[in-house]
Backbone atoms as SQL, in Angstrom:
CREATE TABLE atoms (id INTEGER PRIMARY KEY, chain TEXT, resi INTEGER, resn TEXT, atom TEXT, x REAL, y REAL, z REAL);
INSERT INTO atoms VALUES
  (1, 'A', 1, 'UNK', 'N', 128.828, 109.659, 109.168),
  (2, 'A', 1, 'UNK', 'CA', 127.904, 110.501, 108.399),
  (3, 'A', 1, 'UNK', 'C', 127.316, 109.684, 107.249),
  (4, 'A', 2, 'UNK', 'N', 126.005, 109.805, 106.992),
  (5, 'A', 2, 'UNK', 'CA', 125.044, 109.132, 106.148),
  (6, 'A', 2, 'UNK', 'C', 125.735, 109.931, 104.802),
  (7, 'A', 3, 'UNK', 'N', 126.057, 108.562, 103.671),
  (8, 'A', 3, 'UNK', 'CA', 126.281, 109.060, 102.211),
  (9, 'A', 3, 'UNK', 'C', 124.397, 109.737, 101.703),
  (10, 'A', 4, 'UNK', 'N', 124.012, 110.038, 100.593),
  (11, 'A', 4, 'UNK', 'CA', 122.681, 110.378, 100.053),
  (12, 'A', 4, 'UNK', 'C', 122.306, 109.467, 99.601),
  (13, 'A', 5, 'UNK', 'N', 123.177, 108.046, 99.376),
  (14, 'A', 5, 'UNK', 'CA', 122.402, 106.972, 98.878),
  (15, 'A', 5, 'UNK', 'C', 121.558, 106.233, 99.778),
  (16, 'A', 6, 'UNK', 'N', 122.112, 106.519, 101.373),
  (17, 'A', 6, 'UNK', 'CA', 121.693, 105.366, 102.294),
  (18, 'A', 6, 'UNK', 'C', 120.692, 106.208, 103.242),
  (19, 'A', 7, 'UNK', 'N', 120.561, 107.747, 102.864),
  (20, 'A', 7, 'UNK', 'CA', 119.815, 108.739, 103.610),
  (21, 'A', 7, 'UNK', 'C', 118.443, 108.594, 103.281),
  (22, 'A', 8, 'UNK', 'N', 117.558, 108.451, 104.751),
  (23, 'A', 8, 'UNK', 'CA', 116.008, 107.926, 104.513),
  (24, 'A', 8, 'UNK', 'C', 115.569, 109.266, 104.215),
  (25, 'A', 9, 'UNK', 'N', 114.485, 108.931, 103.354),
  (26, 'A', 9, 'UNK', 'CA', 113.615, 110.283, 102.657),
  (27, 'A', 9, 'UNK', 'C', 112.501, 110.286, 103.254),
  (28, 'A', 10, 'UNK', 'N', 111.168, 111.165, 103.216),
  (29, 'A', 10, 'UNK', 'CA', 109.881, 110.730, 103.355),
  (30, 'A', 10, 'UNK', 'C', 109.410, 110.174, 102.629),
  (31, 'A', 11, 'UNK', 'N', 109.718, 109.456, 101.559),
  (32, 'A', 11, 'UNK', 'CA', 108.895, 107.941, 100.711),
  (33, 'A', 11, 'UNK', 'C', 109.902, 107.348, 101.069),
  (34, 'A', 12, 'UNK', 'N', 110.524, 106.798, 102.181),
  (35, 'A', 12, 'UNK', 'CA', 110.892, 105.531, 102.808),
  (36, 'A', 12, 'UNK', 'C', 110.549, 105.327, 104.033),
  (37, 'A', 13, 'UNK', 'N', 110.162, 103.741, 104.489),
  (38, 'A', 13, 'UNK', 'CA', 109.711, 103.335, 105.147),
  (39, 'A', 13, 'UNK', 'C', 110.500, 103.308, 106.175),
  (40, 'A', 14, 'UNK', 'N', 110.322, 103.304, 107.205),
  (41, 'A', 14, 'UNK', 'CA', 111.049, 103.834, 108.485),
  (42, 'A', 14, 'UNK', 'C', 111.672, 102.182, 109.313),
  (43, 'A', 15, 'UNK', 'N', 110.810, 101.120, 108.626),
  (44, 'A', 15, 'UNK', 'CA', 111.287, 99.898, 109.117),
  (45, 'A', 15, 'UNK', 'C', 112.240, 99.219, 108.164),
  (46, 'A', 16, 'UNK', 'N', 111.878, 98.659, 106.915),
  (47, 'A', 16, 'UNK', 'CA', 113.116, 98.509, 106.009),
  (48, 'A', 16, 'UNK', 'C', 113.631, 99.493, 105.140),
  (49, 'A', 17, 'UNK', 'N', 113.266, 100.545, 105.216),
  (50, 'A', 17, 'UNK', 'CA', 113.866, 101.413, 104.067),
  (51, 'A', 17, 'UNK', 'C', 113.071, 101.483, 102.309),
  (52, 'A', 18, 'UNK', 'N', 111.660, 100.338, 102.516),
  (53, 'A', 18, 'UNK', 'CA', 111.328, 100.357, 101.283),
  (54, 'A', 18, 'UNK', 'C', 111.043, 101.421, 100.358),
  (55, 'A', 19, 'UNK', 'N', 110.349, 101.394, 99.511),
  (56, 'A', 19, 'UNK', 'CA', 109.413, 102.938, 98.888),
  (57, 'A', 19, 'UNK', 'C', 108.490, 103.087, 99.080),
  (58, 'A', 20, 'UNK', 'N', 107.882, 104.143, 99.662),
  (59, 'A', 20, 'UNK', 'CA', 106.442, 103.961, 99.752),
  (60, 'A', 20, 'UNK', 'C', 105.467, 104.527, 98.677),
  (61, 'A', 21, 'UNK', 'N', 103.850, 103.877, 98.495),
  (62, 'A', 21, 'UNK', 'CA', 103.465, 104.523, 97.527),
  (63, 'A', 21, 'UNK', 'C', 102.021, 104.970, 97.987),
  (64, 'A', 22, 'UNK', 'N', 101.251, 105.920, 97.412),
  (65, 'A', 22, 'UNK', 'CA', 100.223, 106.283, 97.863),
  (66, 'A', 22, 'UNK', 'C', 98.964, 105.483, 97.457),
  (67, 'A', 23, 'UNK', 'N', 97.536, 104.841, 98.586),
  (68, 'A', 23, 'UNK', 'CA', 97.053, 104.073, 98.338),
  (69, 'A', 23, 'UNK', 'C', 96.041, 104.314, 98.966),
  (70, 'A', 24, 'UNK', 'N', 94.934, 103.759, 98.271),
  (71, 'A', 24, 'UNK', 'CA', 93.883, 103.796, 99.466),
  (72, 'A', 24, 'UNK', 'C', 93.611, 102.431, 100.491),
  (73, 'A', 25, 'UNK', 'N', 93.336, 102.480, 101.338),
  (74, 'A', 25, 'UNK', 'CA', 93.179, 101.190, 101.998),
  (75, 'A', 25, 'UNK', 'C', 91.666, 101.203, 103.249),
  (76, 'A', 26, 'UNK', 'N', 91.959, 99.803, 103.683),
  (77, 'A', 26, 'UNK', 'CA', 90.755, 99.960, 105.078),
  (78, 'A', 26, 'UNK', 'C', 91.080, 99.885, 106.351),
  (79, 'A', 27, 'UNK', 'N', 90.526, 100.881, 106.752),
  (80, 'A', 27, 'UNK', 'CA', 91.344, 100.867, 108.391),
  (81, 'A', 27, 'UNK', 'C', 90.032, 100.813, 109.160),
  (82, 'A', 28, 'UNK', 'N', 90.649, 99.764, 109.999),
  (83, 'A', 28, 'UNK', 'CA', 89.596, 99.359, 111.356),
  (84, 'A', 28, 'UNK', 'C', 90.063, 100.058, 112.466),
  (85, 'A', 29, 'UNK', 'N', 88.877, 100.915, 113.091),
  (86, 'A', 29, 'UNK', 'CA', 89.217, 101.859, 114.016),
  (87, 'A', 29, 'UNK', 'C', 88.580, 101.726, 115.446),
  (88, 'A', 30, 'UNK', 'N', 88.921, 101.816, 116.703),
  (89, 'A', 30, 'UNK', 'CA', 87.594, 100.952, 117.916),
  (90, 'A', 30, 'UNK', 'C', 87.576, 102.455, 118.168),
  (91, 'A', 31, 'UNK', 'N', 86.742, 102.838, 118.395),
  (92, 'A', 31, 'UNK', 'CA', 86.091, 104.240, 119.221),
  (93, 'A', 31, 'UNK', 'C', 85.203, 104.321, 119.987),
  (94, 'A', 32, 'UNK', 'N', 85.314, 104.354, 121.528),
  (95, 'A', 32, 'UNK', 'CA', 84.238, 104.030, 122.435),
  (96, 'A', 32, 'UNK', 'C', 83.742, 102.901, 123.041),
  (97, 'A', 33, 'UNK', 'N', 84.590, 101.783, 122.710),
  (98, 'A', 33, 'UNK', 'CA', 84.031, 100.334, 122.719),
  (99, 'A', 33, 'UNK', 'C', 83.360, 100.009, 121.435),
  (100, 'A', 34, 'UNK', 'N', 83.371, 100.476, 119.824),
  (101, 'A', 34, 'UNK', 'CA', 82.861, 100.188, 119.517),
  (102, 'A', 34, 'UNK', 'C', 84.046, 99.912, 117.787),
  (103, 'A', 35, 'UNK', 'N', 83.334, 98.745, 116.931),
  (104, 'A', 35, 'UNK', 'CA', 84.886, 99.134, 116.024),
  (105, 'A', 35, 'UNK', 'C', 84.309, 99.572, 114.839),
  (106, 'A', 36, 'UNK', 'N', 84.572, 100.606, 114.089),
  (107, 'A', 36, 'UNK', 'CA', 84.449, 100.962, 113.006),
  (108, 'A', 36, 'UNK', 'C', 84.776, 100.498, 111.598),
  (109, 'A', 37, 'UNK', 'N', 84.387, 100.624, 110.354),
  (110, 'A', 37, 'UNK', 'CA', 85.723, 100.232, 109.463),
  (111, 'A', 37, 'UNK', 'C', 85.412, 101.668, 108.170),
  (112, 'A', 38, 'UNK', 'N', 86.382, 102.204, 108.014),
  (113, 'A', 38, 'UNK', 'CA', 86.334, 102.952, 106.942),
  (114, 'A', 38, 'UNK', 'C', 87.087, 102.753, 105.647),
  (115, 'A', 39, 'UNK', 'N', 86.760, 102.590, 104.400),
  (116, 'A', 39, 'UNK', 'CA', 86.939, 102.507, 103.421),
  (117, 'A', 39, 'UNK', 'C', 87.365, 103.351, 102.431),
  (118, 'A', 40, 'UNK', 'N', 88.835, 103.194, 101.733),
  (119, 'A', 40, 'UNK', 'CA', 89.226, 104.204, 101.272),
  (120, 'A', 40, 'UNK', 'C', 89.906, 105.497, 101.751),
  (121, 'A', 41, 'UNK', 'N', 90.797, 104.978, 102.426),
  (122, 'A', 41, 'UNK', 'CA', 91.620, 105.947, 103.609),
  (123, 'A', 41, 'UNK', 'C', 93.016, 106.204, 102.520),
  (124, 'A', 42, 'UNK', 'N', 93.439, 107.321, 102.106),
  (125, 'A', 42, 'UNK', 'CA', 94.566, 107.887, 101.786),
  (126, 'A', 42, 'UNK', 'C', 95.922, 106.809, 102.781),
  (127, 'A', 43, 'UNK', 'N', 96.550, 106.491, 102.181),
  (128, 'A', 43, 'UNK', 'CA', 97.940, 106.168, 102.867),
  (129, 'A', 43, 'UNK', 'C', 98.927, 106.510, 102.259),
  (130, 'A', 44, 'UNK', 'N', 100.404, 105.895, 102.737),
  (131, 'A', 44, 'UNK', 'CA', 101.774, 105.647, 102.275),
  (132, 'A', 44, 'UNK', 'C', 101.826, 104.295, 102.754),
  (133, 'A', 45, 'UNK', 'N', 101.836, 103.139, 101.616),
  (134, 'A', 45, 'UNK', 'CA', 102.062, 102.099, 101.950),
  (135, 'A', 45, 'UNK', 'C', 103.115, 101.631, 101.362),
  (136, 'A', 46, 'UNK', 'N', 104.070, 100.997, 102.135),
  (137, 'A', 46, 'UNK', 'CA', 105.192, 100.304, 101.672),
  (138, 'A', 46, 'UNK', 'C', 105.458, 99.348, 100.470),
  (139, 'A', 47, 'UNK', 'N', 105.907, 99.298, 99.593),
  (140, 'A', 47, 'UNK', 'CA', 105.972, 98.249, 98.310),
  (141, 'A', 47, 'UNK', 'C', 106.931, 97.014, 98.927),
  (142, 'A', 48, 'UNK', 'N', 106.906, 97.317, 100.056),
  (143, 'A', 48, 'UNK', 'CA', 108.229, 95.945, 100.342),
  (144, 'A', 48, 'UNK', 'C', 107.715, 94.929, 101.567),
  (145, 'A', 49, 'UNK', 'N', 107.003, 96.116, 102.623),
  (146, 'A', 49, 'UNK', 'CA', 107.032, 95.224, 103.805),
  (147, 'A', 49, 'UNK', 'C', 105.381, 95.488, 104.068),
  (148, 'A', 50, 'UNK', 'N', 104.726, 95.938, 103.278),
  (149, 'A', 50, 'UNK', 'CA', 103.793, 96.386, 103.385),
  (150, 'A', 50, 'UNK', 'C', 102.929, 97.209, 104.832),
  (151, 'A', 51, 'UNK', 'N', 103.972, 98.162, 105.187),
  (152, 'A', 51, 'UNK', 'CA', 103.968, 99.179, 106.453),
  (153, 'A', 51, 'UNK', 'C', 103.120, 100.378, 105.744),
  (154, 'A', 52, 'UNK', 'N', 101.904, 100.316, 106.707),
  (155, 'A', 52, 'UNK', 'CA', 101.140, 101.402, 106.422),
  (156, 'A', 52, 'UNK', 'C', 101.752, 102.740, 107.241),
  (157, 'A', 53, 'UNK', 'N', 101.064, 104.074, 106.724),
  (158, 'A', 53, 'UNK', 'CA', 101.132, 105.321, 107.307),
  (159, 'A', 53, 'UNK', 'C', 100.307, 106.249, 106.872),
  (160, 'A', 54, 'UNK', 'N', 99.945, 107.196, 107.645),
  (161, 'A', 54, 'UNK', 'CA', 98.723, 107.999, 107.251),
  (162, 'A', 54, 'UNK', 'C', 99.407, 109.133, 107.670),
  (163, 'A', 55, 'UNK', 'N', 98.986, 110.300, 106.963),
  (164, 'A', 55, 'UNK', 'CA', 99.067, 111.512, 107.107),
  (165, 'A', 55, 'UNK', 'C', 98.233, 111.950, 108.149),
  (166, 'A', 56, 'UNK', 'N', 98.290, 113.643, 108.557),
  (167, 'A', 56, 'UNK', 'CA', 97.994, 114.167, 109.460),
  (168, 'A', 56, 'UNK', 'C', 96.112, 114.271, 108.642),
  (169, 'A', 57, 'UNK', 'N', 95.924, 114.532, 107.838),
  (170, 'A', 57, 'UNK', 'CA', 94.979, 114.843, 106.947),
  (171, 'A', 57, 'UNK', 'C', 94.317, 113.592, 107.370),
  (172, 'A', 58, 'UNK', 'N', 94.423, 112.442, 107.166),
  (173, 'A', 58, 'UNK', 'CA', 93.827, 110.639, 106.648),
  (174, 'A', 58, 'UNK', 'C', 93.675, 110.749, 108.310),
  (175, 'A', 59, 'UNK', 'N', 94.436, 111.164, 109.067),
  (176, 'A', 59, 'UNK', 'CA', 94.052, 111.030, 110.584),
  (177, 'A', 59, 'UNK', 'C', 92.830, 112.240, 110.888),
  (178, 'A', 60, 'UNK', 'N', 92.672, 113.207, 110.492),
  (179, 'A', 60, 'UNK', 'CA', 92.020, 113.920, 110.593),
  (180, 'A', 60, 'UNK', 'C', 90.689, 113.813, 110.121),
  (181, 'A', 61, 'UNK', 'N', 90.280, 113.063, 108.811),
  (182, 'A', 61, 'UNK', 'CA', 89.366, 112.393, 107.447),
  (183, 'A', 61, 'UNK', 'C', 88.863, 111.162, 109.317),
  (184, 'A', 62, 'UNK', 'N', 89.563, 110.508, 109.639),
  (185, 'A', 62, 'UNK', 'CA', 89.223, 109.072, 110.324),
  (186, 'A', 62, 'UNK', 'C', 88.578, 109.359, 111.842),
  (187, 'A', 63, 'UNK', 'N', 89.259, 110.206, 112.327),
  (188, 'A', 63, 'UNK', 'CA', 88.640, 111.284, 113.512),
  (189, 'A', 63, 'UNK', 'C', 87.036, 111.741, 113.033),
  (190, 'A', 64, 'UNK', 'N', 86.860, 112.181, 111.647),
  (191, 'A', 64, 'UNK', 'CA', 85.394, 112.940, 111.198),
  (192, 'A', 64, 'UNK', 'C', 84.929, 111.512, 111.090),
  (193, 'A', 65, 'UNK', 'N', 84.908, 110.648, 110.523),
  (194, 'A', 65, 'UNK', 'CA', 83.756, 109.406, 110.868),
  (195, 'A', 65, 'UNK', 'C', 83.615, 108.502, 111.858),
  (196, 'A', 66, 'UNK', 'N', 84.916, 108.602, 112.901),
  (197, 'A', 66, 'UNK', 'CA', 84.332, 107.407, 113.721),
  (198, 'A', 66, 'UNK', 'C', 83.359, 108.535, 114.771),
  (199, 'A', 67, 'UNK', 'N', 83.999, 109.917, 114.856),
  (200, 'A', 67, 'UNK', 'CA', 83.162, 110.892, 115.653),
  (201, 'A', 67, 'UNK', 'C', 81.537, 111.216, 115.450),
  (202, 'A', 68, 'UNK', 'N', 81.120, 110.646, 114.199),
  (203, 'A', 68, 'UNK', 'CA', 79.840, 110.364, 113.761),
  (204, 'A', 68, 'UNK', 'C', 79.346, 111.894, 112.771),
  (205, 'A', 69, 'UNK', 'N', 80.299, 112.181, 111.880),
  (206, 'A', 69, 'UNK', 'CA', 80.508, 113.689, 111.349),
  (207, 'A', 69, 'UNK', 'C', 79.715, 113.276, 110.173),
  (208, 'A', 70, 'UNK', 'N', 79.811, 112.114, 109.465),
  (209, 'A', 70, 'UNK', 'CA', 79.494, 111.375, 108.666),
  (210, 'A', 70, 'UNK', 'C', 78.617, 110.391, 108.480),
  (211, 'A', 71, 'UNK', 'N', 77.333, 109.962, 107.453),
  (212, 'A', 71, 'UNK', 'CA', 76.754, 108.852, 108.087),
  (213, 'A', 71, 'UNK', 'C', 77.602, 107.404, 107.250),
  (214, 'A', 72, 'UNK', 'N', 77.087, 106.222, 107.861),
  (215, 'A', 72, 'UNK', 'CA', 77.655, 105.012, 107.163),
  (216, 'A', 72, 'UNK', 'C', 77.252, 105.168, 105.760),
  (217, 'A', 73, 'UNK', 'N', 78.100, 104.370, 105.005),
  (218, 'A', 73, 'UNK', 'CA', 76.787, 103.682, 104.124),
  (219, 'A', 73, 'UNK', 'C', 76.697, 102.473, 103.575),
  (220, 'A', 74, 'UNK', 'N', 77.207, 101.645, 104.790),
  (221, 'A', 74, 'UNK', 'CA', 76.196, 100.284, 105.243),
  (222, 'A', 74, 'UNK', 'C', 76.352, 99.915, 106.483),
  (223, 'A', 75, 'UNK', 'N', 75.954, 99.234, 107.212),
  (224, 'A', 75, 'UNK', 'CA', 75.749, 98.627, 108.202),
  (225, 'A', 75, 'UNK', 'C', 76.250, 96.789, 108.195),
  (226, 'A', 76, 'UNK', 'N', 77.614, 96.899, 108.822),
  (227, 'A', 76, 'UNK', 'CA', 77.848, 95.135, 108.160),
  (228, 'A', 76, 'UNK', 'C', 77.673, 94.250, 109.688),
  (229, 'A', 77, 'UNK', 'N', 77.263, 92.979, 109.795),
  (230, 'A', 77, 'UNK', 'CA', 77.180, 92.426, 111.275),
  (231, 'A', 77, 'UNK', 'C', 78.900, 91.254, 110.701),
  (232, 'A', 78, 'UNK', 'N', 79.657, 91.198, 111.714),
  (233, 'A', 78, 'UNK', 'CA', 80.689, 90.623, 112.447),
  (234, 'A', 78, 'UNK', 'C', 80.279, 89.636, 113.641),
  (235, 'A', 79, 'UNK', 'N', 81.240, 88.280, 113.157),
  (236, 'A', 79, 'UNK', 'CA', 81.372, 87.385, 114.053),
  (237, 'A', 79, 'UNK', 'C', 82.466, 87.956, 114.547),
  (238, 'A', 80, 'UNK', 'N', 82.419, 87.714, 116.386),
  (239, 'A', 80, 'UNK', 'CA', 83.484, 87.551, 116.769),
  (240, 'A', 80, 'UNK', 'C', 83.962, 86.762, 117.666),
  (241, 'A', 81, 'UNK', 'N', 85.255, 85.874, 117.377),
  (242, 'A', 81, 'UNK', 'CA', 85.726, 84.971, 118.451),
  (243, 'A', 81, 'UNK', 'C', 87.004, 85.751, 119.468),
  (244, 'A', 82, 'UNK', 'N', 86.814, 84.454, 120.843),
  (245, 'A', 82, 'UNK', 'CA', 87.826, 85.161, 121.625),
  (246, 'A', 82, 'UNK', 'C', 89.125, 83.578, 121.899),
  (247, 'A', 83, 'UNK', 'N', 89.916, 83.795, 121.272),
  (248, 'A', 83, 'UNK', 'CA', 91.043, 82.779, 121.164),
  (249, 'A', 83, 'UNK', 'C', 91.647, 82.370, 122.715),
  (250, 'A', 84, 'UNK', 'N', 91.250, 83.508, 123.554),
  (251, 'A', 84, 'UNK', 'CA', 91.684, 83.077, 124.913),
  (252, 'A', 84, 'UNK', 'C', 90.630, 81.853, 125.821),
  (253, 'A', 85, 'UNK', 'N', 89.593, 82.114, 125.237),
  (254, 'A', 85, 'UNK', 'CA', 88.591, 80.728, 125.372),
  (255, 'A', 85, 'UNK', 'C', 88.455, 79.494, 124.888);
């Protein structure tokens, strides 16, 4: 039986046990063949191992823009290489 010192909470990280803290970050998303990037996404990010996590909400927020609910507001062009070549 787990003592309460060693018992994981929901602000711990599920891989080392760190703390997590709330953050915004950028998540690159492919939808359709195509990749998105949104800016400023709600998380729980780890202070230790730096393990992201998103709520049901931040998944829900990321669903409304790559679905086109939202418009951009910019347009960026990407190089891309393929390392298997």
């Amino acid at each position: 039986m787990e003592n309460e010192e060693t018992k994981m909470t929901e602000q711990d990280c599920r891989y080392c046990g760190g703390q997590l803290e709330e953050r915004r970050v950028t998540r690159f998303q492919e939808y359709q063949g195509h990749w998105v990037v949104i800016e400023n996404v709600p998380a729980l990010v780890c202070q230790q191992c730096g393990e992201i996590y998103f709520t049901p909400q931040a998944h829900d927020l990321v669903v409304e823009y790559i679905t086109g609910q939202h418009k951009p507001v910019r347009v960026e062009s990407v190089e891309v290489y393929d390392a298997a070549q």
